[in-house]
N, C-alpha and C positions, 0 to 999 in steps of 0.2 A: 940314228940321227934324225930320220924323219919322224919316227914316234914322239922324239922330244919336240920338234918344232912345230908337229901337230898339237900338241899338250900345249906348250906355252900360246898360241894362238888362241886355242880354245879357252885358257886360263884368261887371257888379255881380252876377248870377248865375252867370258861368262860377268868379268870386271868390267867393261864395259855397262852392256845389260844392267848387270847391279845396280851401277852409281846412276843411271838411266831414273832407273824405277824408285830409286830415291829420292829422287829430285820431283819425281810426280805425285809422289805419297806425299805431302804436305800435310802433316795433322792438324786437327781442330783445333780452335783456340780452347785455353782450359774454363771450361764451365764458372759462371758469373756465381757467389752462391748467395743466397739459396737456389734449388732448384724446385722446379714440380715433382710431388710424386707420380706416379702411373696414375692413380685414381684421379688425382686434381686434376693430370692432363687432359682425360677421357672427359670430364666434367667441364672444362674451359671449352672444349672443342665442342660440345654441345649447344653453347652461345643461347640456347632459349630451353627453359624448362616450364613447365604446365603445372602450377597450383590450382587445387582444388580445396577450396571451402566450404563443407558442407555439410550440417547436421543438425541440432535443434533448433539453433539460430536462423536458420530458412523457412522455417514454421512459424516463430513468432515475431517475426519480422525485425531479428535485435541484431546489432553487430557484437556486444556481450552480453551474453547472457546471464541470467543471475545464479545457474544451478537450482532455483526451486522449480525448472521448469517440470511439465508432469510429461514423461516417454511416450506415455502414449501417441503425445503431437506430432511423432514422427512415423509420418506413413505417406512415404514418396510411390504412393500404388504406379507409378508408370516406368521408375527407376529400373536404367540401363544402362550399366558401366560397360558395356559395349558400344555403345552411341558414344560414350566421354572419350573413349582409346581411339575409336575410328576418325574421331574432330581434331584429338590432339596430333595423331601420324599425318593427316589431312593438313590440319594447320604447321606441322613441321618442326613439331616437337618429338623426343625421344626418350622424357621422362616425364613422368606425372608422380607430384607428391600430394597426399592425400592428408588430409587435416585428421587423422584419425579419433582427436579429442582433442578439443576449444578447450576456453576457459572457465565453459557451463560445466565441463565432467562428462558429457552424455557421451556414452565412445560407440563407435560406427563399426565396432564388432562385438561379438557376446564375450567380452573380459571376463575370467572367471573370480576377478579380486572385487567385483561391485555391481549390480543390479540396476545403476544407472547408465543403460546400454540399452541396445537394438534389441535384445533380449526381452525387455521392459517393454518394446514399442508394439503398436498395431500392426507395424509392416510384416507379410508372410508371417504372419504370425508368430510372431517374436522369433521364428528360427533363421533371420535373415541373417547377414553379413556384407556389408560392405567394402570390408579391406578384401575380404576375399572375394568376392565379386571382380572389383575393382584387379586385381592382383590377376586375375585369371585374364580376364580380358586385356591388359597390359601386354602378356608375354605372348596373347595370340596374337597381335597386330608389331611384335617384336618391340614392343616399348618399356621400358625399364621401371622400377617402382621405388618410391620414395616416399619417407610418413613425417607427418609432425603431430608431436604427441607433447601437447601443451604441459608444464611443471602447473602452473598455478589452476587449481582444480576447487571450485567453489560451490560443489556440491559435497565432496568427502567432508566428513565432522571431524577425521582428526587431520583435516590439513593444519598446518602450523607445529604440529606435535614433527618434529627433525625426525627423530629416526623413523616413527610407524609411517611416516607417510614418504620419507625417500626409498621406502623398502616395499609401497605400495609402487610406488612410481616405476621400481626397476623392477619388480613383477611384471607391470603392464609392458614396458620395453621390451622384455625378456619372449612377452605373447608374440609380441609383432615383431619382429627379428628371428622368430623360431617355427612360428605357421604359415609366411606365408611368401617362402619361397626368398631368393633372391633380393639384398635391399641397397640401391644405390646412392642414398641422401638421408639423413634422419638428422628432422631438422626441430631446433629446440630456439626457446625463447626465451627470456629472464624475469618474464611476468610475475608478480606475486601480489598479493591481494595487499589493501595501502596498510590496513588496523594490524599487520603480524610481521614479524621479525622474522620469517621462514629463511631456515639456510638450507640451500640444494646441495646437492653430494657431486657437482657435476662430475669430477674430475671417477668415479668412483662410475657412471652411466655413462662418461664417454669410452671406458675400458671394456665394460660389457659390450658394448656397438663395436668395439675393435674384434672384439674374442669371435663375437656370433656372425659378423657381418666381415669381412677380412676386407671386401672392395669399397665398402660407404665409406662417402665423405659425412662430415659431421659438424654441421653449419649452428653456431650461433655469434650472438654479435661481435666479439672478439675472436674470434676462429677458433675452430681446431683443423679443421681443413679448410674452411670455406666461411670468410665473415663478411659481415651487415657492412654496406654499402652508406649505412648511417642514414637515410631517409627511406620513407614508403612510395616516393613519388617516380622509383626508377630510372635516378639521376645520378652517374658516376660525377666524381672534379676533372676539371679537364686535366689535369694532373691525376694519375690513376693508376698506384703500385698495386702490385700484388704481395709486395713483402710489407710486414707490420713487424711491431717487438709484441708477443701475443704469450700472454700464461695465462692458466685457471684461474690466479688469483685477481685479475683485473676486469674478469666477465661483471659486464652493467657500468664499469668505470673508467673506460674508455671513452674520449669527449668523440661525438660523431662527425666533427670535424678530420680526424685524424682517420678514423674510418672511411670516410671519402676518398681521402686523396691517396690511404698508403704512406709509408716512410721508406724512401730511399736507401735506407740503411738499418731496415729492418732484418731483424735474423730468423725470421720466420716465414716462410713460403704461403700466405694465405691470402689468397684472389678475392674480388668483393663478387656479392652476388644481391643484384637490385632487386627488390620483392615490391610490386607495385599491380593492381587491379585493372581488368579490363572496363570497371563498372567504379563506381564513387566509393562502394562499401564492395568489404570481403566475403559477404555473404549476398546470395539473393534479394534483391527487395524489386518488387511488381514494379513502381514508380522510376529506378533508373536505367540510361540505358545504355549501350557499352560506349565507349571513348571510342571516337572519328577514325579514321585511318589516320588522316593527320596528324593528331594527338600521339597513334601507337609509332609512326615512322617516327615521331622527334624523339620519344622514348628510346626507339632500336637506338640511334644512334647516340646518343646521350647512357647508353648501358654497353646493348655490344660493340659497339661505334668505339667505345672507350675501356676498353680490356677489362669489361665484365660477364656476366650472365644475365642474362632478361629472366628473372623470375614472375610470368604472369599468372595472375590469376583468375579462373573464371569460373566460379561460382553454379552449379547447377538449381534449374529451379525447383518448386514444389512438387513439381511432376516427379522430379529424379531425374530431368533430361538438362543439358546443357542448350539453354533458348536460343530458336531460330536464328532470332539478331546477333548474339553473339556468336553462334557459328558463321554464320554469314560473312562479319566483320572480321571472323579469324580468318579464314579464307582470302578473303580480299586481302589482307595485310598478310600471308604468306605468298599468295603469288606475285604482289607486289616487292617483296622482296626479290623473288624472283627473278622480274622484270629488271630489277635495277643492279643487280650484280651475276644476273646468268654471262652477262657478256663483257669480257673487258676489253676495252678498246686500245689497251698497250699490248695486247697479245702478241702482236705482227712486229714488235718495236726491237729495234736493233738498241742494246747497252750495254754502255760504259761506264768505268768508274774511277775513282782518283786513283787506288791501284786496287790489284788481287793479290790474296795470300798463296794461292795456288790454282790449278786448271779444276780440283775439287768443286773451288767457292767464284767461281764465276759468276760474272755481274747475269747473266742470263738466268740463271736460278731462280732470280727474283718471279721473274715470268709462269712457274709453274705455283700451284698450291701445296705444293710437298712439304711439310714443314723440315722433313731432316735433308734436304736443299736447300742452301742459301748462299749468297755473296757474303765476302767476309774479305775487309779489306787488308794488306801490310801491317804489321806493327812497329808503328813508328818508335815507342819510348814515351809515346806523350799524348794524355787524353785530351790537353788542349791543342789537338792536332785536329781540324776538322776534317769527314772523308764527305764525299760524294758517290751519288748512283741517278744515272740519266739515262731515261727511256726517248728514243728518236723514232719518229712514226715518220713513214714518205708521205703521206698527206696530213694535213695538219686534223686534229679529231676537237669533237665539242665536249666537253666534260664536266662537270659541278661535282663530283665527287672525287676524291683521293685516298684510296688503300692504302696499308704499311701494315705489316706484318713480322715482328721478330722471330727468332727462331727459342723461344723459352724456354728448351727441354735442356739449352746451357745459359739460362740467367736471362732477366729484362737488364737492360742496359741502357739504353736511351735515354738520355737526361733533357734534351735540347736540340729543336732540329726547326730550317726550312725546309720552304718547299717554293720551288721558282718554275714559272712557265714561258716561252717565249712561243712567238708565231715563225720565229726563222734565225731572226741577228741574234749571230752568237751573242753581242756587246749587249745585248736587251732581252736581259732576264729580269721578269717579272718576280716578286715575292706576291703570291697567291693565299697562301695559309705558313703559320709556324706552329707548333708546339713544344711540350715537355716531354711525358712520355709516352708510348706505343702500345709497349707490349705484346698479348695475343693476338691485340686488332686495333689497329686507329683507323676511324673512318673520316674525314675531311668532309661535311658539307659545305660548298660555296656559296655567297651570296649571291653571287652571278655564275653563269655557267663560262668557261672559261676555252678558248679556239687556241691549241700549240701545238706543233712542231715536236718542242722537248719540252720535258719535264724534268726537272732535277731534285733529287731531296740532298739535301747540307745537313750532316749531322755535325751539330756544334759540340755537343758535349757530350760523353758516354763515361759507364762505368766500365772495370775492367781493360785489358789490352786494347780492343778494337770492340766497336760497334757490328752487329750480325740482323740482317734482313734476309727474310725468308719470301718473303711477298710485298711488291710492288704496280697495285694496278691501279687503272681511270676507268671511271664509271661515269654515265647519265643516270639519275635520278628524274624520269618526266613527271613525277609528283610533287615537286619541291617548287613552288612558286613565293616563298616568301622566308624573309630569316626567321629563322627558329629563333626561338625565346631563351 
């Protein structure tokens, strides 16, 4: 008799325990779709990549070249793609893509499909190499490689001939995907010369970069992984999806409008990436000289600020070295980064929220950088349900900037949100800033720097069950003395 009343005890406590652990397990809401792949995500969380322009075009001083230029001209005698890796880890980048071949033709390694190559040049005497140069020094300072290998080629004589020259094209692709290690971005363009009717095979060269390269992303203006942000000037919409409706067959016919901003209801997972110059032109020229800090801080926030990529470029000069000033200025505008988001001033903040789905997704999540942490509120039934999430500090903090961060690895969501400050009365909240969407990163700069107590974001509108915040911080920016433009 006591063996049984032992058992049912033990039975009605293991029952116990169970429904316990049930009730704590709360699962995640179900993923928003589309989603990111592994490689787009690795590539968003990057937030800044290093363009490099560099080749005949630095010699004769052109932004395009015509192709009759003579190889010879290229002879960078001080060139050190050691000096280019050690400025871009310096400056606080983790990829560098290399212009491996403009629209001149001349390619910055010895192609064995063409003669109009480093092969040809003065430099080391024609047995130089710059991808591989570039490529070695990359993975010594632990930084990743990326190529763009222009389509419109205006030295080859049978450019315009379809097939001899898309078959020359995915030759050269096949070099650089095959010699020189590991390739994380291969980034293409839709340029073609005005007098030809050239048709590219994209769909046929972004297969091959699948097969050789298993981790690159594959950035052109309509996406395959990663698309054009729709200007050069490194300006996301303050509306800024990462989903688009994206096929092969609308590459160059997509209006750049719609590339800015994203569609809400896109069935395509592909993030913008703003490609835009630390200098006026893409290439070298003696006469300019890099953009302000000023100028790059409105940029960050205007690209990563707004759920993109800062693709910069910085040009090396005739030497072969990346110039003083622009190191210099890169510098500056990475520890000024630094300066302005090492520290967040909600860290110490006790928060709350309209509710939580479980002890999982607690409003405190917000407070770390973890992306697979985050609040995740009740679901109500109804996306016109607005939630909330309120940071309370014990002394009131000075702030001009506003973080939010989603959790994307299950879907952007955010359609519509405030943001309110107060110095104490609950009855006297401030609207500070509002937006549309978030995603990997919205940055908030204010016009004035802003003294509260709490902070609250009001999501009005979202896609999906519930709205999901992974990051919620306040920052000072001490560089920000005037509204950005």
């Amino acid at each position: 008799m006591e063996r049984v009343l032992l058992w049912v005890v033990c039975v009605l406590v293991c029952c116990f325990v169970e429904v316990g652990l049930c009730s704590l397990n709360v699962p995640p809401p179900l993923p928003v779709l589309p989603v990111p792949s592994a490689n787009q995500l690795k590539w968003q969380q990057r937030e800044m990549i290093m363009f490099i322009h560099f080749g005949i075009n630095t010699f004769t001083n052109l932004e395009k070249g015509t192709g009759t230029e003579n190889p010879q001209l290229f002879n960078p005698n001080g060139l050190d793609a050691n000096q280019w890796a050690t400025v871009a880890k310096e400056a606080g980048f983790s990829l560098l893509i290399l212009t491996t071949k403009h629209h001149d033709g001349f390619c910055l390694w010895p192609s064995a499909y063409t003669n109009h190559s480093v092969k040809s040049s003065l430099w080391e005497d024609g047995k130089g190499d710059v991808v591989k140069d570039l490529s070695e020094a990359a993975r010594a300072q632990g930084l990743d490689l990326g190529v763009y290998l222009s389509p419109w080629d205006r030295f080859e004589p049978f450019y315009g001939n379809e097939l001899q020259y898309n078959e020359f094209y995915l030759g050269q692709l096949q070099e650089l995907l095959t010699k020189y290690g590991p390739i994380s971005e291969v980034w293409i363009d839709r340029f073609k010369g005005d007098n030809t009717t050239m048709i590219y095979h994209f769909s046929k060269w972004f297969a091959i970069v699948k097969e050789l390269q298993i981790y690159a992303n594959v950035f052109i203006d309509a996406g395959v992984d990663i698309r054009w942000v729709g200007n050069e000037n490194g300006v996301a919409g303050l509306t800024s999806w990462s989903t688009i409706n994206g096929s092969s067959s609308n590459f160059g016919q997509v209006v750049k409008e719609y590339l800015n901003t994203g569609d809400p209801y896109g069935t395509n997972w592909m993030p913008p990436e703003c490609d835009v110059s630390i200098r006026k032109g893409w290439f070298w020229h003696s006469d300019q000289e890099p953009k302000s800090l000023s100028q790059l801080l409105d940029i960050y926030y205007a690209s990563v600020g707004r759920n993109c990529v800062l693709l910069l470029n910085v040009p090396p000069n005739t030497t072969g070295l990346i110039s003083a000033e622009d190191v210099e200025r890169l510098i500056e505008f990475n520890k000024a980064i630094k300066t302005i988001f090492s520290m967040d001033l909600a860290t110490s903040a006790s928060v709350t929220a309209s509710s939580v789905r479980g002890p999982a997704f607690s409003p405190s999540n917000v407070l770390s950088n973890d992306l697979w942490t985050y609040w995740a509120p009740k679901d109500f039934g109804s996306s016109e349900k607005s939630h909330w999430i309120e940071l309370k500090v014990e002394e009131a903090v000075e702030f001009n900037v506003v973080r939010i961060q989603e959790t994307i690895v299950l879907g952007q969501r955010v359609m519509e949100y405030g943001i309110y400050a107060s110095g104490g009365d609950e009855n006297n909240m401030m609207l500070v800033s509002n937006g549309t969407t978030i995603g990997h990163k919205k940055l908030h700069r204010l016009e004035k720097p802003v003294k509260a107590i709490r902070v609250s974001l009001v999501i009005w509108k979202f896609k999906g069950d519930v709205p999901i915040i992974s990051s919620f911080g306040l920052h000072f920016d001490p560089f920000y003395n005037a509204v950005s433009p």
